[in-house]
C-alpha positions as CSV (number, residue, x, y, z in Angstrom):
1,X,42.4,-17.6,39.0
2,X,44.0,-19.8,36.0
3,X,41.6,-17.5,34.1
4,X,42.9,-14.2,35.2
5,X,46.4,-15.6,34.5
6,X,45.6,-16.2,31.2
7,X,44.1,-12.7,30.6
8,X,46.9,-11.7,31.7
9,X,49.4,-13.6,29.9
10,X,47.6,-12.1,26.0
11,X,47.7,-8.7,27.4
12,X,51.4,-9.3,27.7
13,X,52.0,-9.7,24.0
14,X,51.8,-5.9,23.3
15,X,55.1,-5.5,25.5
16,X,58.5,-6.1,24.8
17,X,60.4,-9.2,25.9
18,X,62.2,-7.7,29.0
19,X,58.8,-6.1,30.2
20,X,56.8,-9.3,29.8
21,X,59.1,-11.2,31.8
22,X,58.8,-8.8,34.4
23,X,55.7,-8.2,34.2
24,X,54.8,-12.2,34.6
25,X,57.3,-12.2,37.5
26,X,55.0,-9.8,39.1
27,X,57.6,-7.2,39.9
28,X,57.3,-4.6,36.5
29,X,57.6,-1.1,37.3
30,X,54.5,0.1,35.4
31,X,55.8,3.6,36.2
32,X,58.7,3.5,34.8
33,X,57.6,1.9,31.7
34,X,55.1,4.9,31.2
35,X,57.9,6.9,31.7
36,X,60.0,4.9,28.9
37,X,57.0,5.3,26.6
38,X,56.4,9.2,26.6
39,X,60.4,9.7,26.2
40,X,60.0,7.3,22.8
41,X,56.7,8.9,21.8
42,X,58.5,12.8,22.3
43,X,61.5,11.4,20.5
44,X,58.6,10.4,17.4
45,X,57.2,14.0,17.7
46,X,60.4,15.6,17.3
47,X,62.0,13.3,14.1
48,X,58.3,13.7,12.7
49,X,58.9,17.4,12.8
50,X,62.2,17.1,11.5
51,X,61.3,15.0,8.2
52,X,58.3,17.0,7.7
53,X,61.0,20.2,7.3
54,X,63.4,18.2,5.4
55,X,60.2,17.1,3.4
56,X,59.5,21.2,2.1
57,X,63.0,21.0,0.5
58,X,62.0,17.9,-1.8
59,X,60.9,17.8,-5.0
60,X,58.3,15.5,-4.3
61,X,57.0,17.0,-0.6
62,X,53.2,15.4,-0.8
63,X,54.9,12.0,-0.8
64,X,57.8,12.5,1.7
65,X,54.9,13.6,3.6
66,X,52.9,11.0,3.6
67,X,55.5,8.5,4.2
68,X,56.7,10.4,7.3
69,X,53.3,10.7,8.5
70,X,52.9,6.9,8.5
71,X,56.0,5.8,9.9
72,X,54.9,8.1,12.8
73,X,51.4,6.8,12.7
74,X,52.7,3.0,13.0
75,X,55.5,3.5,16.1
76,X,52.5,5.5,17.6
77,X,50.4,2.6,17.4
78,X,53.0,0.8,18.6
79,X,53.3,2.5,21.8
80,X,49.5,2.9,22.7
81,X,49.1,-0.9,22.2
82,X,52.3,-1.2,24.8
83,X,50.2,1.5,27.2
84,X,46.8,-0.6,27.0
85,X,48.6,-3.9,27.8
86,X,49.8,-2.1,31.2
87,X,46.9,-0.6,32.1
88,X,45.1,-4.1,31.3
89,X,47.8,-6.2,33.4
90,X,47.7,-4.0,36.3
91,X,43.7,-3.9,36.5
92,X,44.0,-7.6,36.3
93,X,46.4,-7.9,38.8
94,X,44.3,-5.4,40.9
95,X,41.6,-7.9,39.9
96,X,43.4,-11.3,41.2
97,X,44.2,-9.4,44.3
98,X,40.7,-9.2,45.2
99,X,39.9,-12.2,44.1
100,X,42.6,-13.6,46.5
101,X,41.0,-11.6,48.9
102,X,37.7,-13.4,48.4
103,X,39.4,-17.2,48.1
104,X,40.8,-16.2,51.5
105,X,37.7,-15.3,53.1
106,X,35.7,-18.2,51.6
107,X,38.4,-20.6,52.7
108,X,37.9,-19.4,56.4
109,X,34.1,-21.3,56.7
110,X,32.6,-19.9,59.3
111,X,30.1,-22.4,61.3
112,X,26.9,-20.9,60.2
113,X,27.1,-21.2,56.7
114,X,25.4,-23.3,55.2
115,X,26.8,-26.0,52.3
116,X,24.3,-24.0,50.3
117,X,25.4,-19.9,50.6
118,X,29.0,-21.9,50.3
119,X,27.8,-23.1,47.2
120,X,26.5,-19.9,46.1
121,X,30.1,-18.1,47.0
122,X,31.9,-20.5,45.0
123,X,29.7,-19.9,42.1
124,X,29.6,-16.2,42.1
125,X,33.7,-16.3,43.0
126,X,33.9,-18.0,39.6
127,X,31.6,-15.8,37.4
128,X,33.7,-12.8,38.7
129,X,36.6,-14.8,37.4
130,X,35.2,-15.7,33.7
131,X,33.5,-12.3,33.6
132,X,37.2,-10.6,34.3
133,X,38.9,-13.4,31.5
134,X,36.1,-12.8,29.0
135,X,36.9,-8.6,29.1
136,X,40.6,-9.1,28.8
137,X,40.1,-12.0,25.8
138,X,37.6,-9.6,24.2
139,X,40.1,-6.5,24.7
140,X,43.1,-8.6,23.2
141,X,40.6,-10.1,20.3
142,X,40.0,-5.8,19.5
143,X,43.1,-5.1,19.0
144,X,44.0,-7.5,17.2
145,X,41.2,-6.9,14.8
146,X,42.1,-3.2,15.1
147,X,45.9,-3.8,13.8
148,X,44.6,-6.3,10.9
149,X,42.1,-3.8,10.0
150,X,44.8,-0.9,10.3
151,X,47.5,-3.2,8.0
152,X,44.7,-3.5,5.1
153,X,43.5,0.1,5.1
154,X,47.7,0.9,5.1
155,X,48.0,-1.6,2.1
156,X,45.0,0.1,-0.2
157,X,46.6,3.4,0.8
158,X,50.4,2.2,-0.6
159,X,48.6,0.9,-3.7
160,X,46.6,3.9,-4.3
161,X,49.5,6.0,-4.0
162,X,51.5,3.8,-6.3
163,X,49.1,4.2,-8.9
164,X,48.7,7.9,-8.2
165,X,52.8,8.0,-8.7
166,X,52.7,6.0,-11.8
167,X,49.7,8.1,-13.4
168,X,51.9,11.4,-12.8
169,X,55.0,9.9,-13.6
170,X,52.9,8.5,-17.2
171,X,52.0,12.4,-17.5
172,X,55.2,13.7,-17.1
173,X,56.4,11.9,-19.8
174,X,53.2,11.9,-21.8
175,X,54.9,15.3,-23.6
176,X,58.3,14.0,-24.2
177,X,56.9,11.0,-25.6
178,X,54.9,12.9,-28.3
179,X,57.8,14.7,-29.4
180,X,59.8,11.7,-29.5
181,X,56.7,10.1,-31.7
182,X,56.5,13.2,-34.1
183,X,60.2,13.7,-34.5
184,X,60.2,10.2,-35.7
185,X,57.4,10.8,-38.0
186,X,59.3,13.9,-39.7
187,X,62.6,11.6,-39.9
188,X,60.6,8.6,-41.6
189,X,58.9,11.6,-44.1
190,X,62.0,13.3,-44.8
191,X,63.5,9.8,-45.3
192,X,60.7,9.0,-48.1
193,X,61.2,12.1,-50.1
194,X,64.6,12.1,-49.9
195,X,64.3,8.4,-51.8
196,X,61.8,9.3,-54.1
197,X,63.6,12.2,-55.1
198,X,66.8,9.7,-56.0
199,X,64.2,6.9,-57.6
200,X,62.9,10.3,-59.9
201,X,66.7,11.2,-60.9
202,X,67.6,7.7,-61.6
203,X,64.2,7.0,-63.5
204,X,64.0,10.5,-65.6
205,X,64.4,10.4,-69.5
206,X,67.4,11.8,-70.9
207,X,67.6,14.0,-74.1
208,X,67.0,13.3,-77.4
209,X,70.4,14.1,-79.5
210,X,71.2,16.4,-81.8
211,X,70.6,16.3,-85.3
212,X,73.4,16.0,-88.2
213,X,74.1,19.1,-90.0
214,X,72.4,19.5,-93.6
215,X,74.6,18.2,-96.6
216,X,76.4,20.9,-98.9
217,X,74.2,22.1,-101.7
218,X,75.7,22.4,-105.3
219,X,75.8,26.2,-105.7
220,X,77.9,26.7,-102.6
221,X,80.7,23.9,-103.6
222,X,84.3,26.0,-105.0
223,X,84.6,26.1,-108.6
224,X,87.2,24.0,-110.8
């Protein structure tokens, strides 16, 4: 029985705190904590359906997409991990029932058993007991893998679409940055000729000057 107790006691983790301490008090109303779970998982379906409207109005709608699609994915999660610890606590507890069923009847010796058959009770009363702690361990040990296995696919899939973000994002920009590059080119060009040009004028020869008139020749002087 200390068995089954534990069993139960993992399958508790997937509920919250108020329903595992009624749940260990024995008096959880399962139905009304299915109930609670199909008003949270209608109240996913309906936000989901309004992001995914508000998503077609963005800019970026394959991303606010995807996001909205895990957010939903996680609380959904969330809540069948909550439903498979009730259905696992009450089988249990269905299970300790008739196991307390069977302690009570092997208690009650009747005279013409034999230390031997009692022997063989006992022994099959506590295989049915590890058999029934060995499903709900191995259930609880699944779904633990499950979410670990779940949080390292959702981690690639965050990076990958990181990467995809940053190789559009790179592309986008890819044009603006070659105009930036040329325009800079055609500045540092016009910037060279425009100083060579001032070098050439400051450098260029000036003109040779002009030559003295010829003297006066004899014939042409005034006469006395």
């Amino acid at each position: 029985m200390k068995k089954i107790v534990l069993a139960m006691l993992m399958a508790l983790g997937s509920l919250p705190l108020w329903a595992q301490s009624n749940a260990a008090a024995g008096n959880a109303n399962f139905e009304a904590e299915r109930s609670r779970l199909a008003a949270e998982r209608a109240a996913i379906d309906a936000r989901f359906e309004k992001e995914r409207a508000a998503c077609y109005q963005k800019f970026a709608v394959e991303d606010c997409l995807r996001d909205s699609r895990k957010r939903r994915r996680v609380e959904t999660d969330h809540i069948k991990r909550q439903e498979t610890a009730i259905n696992d606590i009450e089988r249990q507890r269905r299970g300790a029932a008739e196991l307390e069923k069977l302690d009570q009847k092997a208690a009650t010796r009747r005279p013409q058993d034999t230390p031997e058959k009692q022997e063989e009770a006992k022994k099959a009363q506590q295989d049915r007991e590890q058999r029934a702690a060995d499903h709900a361990a191995s259930r609880a040990a699944t779904a633990a893998e499950a979410d670990e296995r779940r949080r390292q696919l959702e981690a690639k899939q965050k990076a990958h679409a990181d990467e995809q973000a940053k190789a559009a994002q790179r592309r986008a920009e890819a044009p603006a940055a070659v105009e930036r590059f040329e325009s800079k080119q055609q500045k540092a060009a016009e910037h060279r000729a425009s100083r060579e040009r001032q070098n050439a004028e400051r450098t260029k020869p000036r003109g040779a000057p002009l030559p003295p008139p010829p003297p006066a020749s004899p014939a042409s002087a005034p006469g006395r």
